[in-house]
N, C-alpha and C positions, 0 to 999 in steps of 0.2 A: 614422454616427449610430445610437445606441441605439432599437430601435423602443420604442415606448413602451408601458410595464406595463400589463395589466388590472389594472381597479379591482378584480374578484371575484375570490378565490382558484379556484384551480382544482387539480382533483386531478392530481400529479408522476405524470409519462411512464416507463414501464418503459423499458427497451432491451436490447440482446441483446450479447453477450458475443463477444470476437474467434474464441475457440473455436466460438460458435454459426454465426459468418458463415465460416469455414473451413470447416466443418462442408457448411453450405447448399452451397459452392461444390466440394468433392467429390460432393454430391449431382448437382447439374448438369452435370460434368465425364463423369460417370459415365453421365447418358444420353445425352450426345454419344457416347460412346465405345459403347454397347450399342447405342442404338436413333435415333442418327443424329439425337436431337431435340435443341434447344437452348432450354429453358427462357426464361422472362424471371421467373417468380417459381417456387421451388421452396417444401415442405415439410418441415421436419426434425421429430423429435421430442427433446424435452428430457431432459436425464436424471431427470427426476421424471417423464415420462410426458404433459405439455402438447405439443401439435404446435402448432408458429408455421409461419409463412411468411414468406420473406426475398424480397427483388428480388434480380434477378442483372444485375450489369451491362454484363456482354459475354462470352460463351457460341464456346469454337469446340475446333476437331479435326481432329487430320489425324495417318491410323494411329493406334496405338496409345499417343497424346498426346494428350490432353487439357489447359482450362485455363477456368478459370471466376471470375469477381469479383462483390465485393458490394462497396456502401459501408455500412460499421459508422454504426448508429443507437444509441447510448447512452442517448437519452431524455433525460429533462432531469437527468439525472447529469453533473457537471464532468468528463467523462473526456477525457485528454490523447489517448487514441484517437478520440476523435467524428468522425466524419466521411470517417477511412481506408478508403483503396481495400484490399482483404483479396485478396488472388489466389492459388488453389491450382492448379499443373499436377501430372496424373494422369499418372503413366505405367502401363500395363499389363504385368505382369512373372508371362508365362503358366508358367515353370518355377519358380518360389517358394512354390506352394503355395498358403497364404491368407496369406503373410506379408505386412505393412505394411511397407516402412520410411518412415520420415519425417523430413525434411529440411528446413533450413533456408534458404531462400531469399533474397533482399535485402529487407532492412527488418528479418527476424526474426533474435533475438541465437541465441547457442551459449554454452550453458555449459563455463563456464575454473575452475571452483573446486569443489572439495565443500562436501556441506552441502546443498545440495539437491534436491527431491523426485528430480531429474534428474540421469543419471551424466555425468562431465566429457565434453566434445564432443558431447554428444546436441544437438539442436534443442529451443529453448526454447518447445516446446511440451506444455503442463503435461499429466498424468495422464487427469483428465476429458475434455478436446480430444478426446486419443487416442483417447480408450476413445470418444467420441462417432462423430467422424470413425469407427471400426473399425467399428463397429457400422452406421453405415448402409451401409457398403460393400460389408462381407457382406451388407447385407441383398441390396445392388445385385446382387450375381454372384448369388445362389441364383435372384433372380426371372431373370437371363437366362443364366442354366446357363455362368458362367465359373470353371474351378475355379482358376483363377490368384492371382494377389498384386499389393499395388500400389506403387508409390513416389507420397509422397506429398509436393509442395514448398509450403511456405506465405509467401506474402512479402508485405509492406506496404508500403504506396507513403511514401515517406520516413519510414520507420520508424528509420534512424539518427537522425535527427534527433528526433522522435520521442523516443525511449528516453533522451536527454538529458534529460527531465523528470521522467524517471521514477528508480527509484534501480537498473535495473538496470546500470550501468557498476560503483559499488558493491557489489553481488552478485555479481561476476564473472562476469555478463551481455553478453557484448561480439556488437557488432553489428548490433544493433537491438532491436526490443520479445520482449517473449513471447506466448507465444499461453497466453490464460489463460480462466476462466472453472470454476465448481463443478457451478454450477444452470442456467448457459448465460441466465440473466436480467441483467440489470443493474440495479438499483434504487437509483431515483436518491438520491444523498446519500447510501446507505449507506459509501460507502469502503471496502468490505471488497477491492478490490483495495491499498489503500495501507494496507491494517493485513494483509493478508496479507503484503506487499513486509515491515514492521517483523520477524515470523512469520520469513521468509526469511533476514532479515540478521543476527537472533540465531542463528539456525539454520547458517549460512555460518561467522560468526565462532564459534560453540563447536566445529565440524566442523577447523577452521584452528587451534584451539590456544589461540584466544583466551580468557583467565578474567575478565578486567574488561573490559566493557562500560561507554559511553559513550550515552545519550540524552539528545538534543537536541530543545528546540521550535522550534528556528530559528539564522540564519547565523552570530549576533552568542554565544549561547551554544556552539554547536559550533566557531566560534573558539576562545571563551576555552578550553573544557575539552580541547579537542585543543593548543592550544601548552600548557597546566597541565601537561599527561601525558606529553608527545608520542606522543599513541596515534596506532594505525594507524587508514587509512582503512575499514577493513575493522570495525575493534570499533566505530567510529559508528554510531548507529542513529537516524536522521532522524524522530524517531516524530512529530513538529509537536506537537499539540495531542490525540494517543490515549494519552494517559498508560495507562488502563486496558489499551489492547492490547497494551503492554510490559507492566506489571506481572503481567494475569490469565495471560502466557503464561510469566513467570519461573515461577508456582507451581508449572508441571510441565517445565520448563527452565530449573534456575535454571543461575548464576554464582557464579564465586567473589565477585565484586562489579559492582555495577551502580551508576553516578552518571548521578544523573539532573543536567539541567542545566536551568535556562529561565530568561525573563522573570521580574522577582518578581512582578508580575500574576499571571501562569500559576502560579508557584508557590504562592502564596497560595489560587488554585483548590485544586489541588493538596490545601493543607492542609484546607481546607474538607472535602474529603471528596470532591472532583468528578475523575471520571475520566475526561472529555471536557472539555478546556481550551478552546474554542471558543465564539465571545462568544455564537451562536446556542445553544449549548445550557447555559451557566452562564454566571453572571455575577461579577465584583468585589464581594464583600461589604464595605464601607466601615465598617458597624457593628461586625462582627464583626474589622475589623483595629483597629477603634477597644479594642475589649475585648482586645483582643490587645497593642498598646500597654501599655495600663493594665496588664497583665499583667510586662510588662517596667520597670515602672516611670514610666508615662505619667501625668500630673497633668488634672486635669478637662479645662482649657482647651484641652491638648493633642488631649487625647481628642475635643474637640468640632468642633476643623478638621480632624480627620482624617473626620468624620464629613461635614462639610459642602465637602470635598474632591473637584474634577472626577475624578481619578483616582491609582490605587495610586500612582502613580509621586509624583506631587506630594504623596501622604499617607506615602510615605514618606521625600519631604525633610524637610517636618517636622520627624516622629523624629530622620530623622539632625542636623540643627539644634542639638538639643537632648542630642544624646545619647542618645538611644534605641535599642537596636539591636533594629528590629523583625524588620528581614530575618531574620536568625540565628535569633531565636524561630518565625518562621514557620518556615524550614526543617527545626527540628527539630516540630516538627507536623506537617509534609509528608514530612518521613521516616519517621515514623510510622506514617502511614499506607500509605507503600510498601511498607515492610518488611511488612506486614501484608499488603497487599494482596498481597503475593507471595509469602506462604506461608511467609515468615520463612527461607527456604533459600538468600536470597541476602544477601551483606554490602550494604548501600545506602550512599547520599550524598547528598545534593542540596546543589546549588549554585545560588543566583540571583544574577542577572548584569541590570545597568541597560541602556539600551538600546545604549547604547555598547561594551555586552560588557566594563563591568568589575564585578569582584566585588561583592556588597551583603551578601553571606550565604552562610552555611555550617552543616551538620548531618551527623552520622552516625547511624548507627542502632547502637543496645546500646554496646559499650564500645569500638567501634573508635575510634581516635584520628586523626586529619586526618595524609593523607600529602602 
């Protein structure tokens, strides 16, 4: 059972990043190994210069093995990681210098594709981690005089499973999650792990050859424009409801072409001008699809149950009733705006699709012609 809401809003819970609780769990590892002690809450500092403190959840050593866990706190962020066991074992490798290497453990994926930050076969753990993780390490040997190197394994406790939520299988992300994080915070709602994952998989598919890209808001669209095309798995890009974080990143990566797909709800966002499709942050304008209508040819009456309409979907049987083709007018609105929004350097499309995932509507942008 749901425990039950406060009545009073309350200010949303930061949380700390898989990178930061890796991070923590080198730190811990590190003084088993030096100074024989076993922590139960450690200190890291952030890459902006904040020092938090993380628990550790079980601390141990024998020679020069080390291995240390935390469970990931998220905050009141939706993260598909909340609540994972994070486990780093240290080994000590006194002839390498201050080299790091770092490995990928069970739960953590290994990159199989180009295209990202990370070269093929490395351990999917991102840049920042690294440089995190490296950084307190060295700090660790200078305060106890070890001029050695370390290996460094990071694993998540059912992280395969895991990473099925997420779009790294589609990244050529294979075998569990990545170990992510920028600022090593998590803040809740932001999503910028799932608009960085969008970031990735344009990034993967122009590195692969790919020049037409596919976004999708969801199963029922990415159906339809995947059997349309028969595009690969690979040029999809699951963006749901970040229109904006596809388009603001085509303006300095674009495509030869980019079709967007969605709901015509969403699309109708979309034309509006809204680059967060997400019922919490814009809503269905009913008035403005009513002017929109008329626009196509819509007669008062029409015009006034689209207004007094539960939703797009049913305002847009209506039209179609009647002969209307609102879809298509919206979509070229919504392409409009794409195209623009992305710096005009990529050819567009948009297709809306009813919920059944069959076509209601179609647009291009400038003089491309429908393939």
């Amino acid at each position: 059972m749901w425990p039950e809401s406060e009545e009073q809003p309350r200010p949303l819970r930061n949380g700390l990043t898989t990178g930061s609780c890796a991070t923590a769990c080198c730190v811990a590892a590190a003084q088993a190994l030096f100074a024989q002690h076993f922590p139960s809450v450690v200190s890291i500092t952030l890459p902006k210069g904040k020092i938090v403190e993380l628990p550790i959840q079980a601390c141990e050593a024998s020679g020069d093995i080390a291995s240390a866990s935390t469970i990931k706190d998220a905050g009141d962020d939706p993260d598909v990681t909340h609540g994972a066991l994070v486990q780093v074992t240290l080994r000590l490798l006194p002839d390498s210098g201050r080299g790091i290497d770092f490995k990928a453990g069970k739960g953590v994926g290994t990159v199989t594709r180009t295209g990202l930050v990370l070269a093929v076969g490395d351990a999917a753990i991102n840049p920042v981690p690294r440089q995190m993780i490296s950084d307190h390490l060295i700090h660790a040997a200078n305060k106890y005089g070890y001029a050695g190197g370390f290996e460094v394994t990071v694993s998540v406790r059912d992280g395969e499973a895991l990473a099925l939520k997420t779009m790294n299988p589609r990244l050529g992300i294979l075998g569990g999650l990545s170990i992510l994080g920028t600022t090593g915070i998590v803040r809740p709602f932001s999503c910028a792990a799932y608009i960085a994952s969008i970031h990735q998989g344009i990034d993967v598919a122009r590195a692969n050859g790919h020049s037409h890209l596919a976004a999708t808001t969801g199963n029922a669209s990415e159906g339809f424009i995947q059997a349309h095309y028969g595009i690969a798995d690979m040029a999809l890009i699951e963006m749901g409801d970040f229109a904006g974080a596809v388009l603001k990143y085509l303006r300095h990566h674009p495509v030869n072409k980019m079709s967007l797909c969605g709901g015509f709800g969403k699309i109708s966002k979309l034309a509006a001008g809204h680059m967060d499709l997400h019922s919490s942050k814009s809503s269905i304008d009913l008035e403005q699809l009513a002017e929109w209508a008329a626009e196509a040819g819509a007669e008062s009456p029409l015009c006034q149950r689209i207004c007094a309409a539960n939703t797009s979907v049913e305002a847009l049987g209506y039209c179609q009733a009647e002969g209307i083709d609102l879809a298509s007018l919206v979509c070229r609105k919504a392409v409009d705006i794409a195209w623009h929004k992305a710096g005009g350097h990529s050819a567009m499309e948009v297709w809306a699709v009813d919920r059944r995932g069959k076509l209601v509507g179609y647009a291009v942008s400038g003089e491309e012609k429908p393939s």
